[in-house]
C-alpha positions in Angstrom: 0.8 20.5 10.5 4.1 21.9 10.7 4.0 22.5 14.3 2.2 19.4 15.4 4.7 16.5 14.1 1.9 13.8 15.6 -0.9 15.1 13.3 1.6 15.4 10.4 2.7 12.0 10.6 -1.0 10.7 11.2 -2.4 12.7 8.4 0.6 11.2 5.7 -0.3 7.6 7.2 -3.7 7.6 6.5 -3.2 9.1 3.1 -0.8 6.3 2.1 -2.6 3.8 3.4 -5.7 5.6 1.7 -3.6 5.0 -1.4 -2.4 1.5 -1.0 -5.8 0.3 -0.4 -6.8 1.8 -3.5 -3.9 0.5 -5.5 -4.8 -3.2 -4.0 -8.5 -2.6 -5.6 -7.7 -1.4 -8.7 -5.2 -4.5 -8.7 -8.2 -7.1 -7.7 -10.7 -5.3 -10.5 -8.0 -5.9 -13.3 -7.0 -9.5 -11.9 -10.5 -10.8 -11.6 -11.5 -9.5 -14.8 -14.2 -6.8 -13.5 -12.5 -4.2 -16.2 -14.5 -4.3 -19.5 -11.4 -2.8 -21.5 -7.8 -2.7 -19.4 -6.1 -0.6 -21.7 -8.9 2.7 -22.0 -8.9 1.8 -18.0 -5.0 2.4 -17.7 -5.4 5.5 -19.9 -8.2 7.1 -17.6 -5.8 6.6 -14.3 -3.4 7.5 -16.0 -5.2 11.1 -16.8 -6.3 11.0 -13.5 -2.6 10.9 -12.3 -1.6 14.3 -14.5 -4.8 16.0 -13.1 -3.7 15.6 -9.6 0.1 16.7 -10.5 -1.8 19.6 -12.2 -3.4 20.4 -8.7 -0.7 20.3 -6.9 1.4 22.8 -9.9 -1.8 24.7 -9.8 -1.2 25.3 -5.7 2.3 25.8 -6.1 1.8 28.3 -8.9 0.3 30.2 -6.4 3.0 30.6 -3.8 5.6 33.8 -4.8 8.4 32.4 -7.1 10.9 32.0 -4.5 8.8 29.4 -2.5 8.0 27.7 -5.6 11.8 27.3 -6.3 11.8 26.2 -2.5 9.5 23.8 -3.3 11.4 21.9 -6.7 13.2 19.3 -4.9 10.0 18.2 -3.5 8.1 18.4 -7.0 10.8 16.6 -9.0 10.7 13.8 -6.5 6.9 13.6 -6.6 7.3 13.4 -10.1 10.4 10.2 -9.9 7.8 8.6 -7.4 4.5 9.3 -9.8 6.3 8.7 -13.7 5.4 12.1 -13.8 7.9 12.1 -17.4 8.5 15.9 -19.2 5.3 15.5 -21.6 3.2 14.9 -19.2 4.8 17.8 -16.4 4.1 20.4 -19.7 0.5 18.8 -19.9 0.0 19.8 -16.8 1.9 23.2 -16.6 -0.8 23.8 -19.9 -4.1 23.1 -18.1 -3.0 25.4 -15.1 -2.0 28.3 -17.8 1.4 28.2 -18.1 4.6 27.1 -20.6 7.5 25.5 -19.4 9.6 28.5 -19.7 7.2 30.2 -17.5 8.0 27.8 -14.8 11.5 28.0 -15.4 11.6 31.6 -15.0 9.1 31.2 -11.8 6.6 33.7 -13.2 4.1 34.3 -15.8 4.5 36.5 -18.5 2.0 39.5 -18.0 -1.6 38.5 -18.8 -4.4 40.2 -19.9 -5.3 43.2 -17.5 -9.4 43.0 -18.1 -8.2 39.4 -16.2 -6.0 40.8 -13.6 -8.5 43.5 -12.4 -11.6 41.2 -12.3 -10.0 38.5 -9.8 -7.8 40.8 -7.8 -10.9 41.8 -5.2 -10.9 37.6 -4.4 -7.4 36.9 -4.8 -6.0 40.3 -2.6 -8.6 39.3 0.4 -7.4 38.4 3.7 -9.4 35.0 3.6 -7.8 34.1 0.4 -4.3 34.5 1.4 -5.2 32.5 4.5 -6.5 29.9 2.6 -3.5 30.1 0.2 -0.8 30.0 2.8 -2.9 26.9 4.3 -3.1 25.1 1.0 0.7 25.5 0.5 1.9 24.0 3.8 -0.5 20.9 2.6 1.3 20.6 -0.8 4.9 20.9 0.6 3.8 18.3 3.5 2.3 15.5 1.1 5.5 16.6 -1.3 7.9 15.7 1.8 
């Protein structure tokens, strides 16, 4: 995506349109009364909103703490354009593992080794750091 401007713009224009035509529904649903209770409906997109921002924290956890501090400009306007307010940022720093100082600091404190040594085979292979570097070109494009 980064070397192929064409592709990258084409990709982020049919995700926002993806996104506006989902917006438009969701509008119509409430408008013509199709949504039994509004305010439990609000609450669930609402959820769905932190679960995404969680993905995307979950990716960028990933990266080495440098990127990740590359990568903050980006996040905090994602979070301006989302409501994505502190609470709900330290919601979803929580369901990806970490605190807010954590993030702050760029790493994690140092977990459990009986965890480290069971996931290092997956998370040292070649295909995974493929697949890693990948994913974190994605995030910083859709964050751009």
């Amino acid at each position: 995506l980064e070397a192929d401007k064409g592709l990258r713009n084409s990709l982020k224009a049919a995700l926002s349109w993806d996104i506006v035509r989902k917006l438009k529904t969701q509008r119509h649903m409430l408008v013509e009364g199709r949504v039994k209770d509004p305010t439990s409906w609000t609450k669930k997109r609402e959820d769905q909103g932190i679960s995404r921002y969680a993905a995307i924290l979950q990716n960028m956890l990933r990266l080495p703490p440098e990127e990740v501090q590359a990568m903050s400009q980006e996040l905090n306007k994602y979070r301006l354009i989302h409501h994505i307010d502190d609470a709900d940022h330290e919601r979803a720093l929580a369901k990806c593992g970490w605190t807010k100082e954590e993030f702050r600091l760029g790493r994690q404190e140092k977990q459990d080794e009986f965890e480290e040594d069971d996931d290092m085979d997956e998370f040292e292979s070649v295909r995974w750091r493929k697949v890693r570097r990948f994913s974190s070109k994605v995030v910083r494009t859709l964050l751009q």
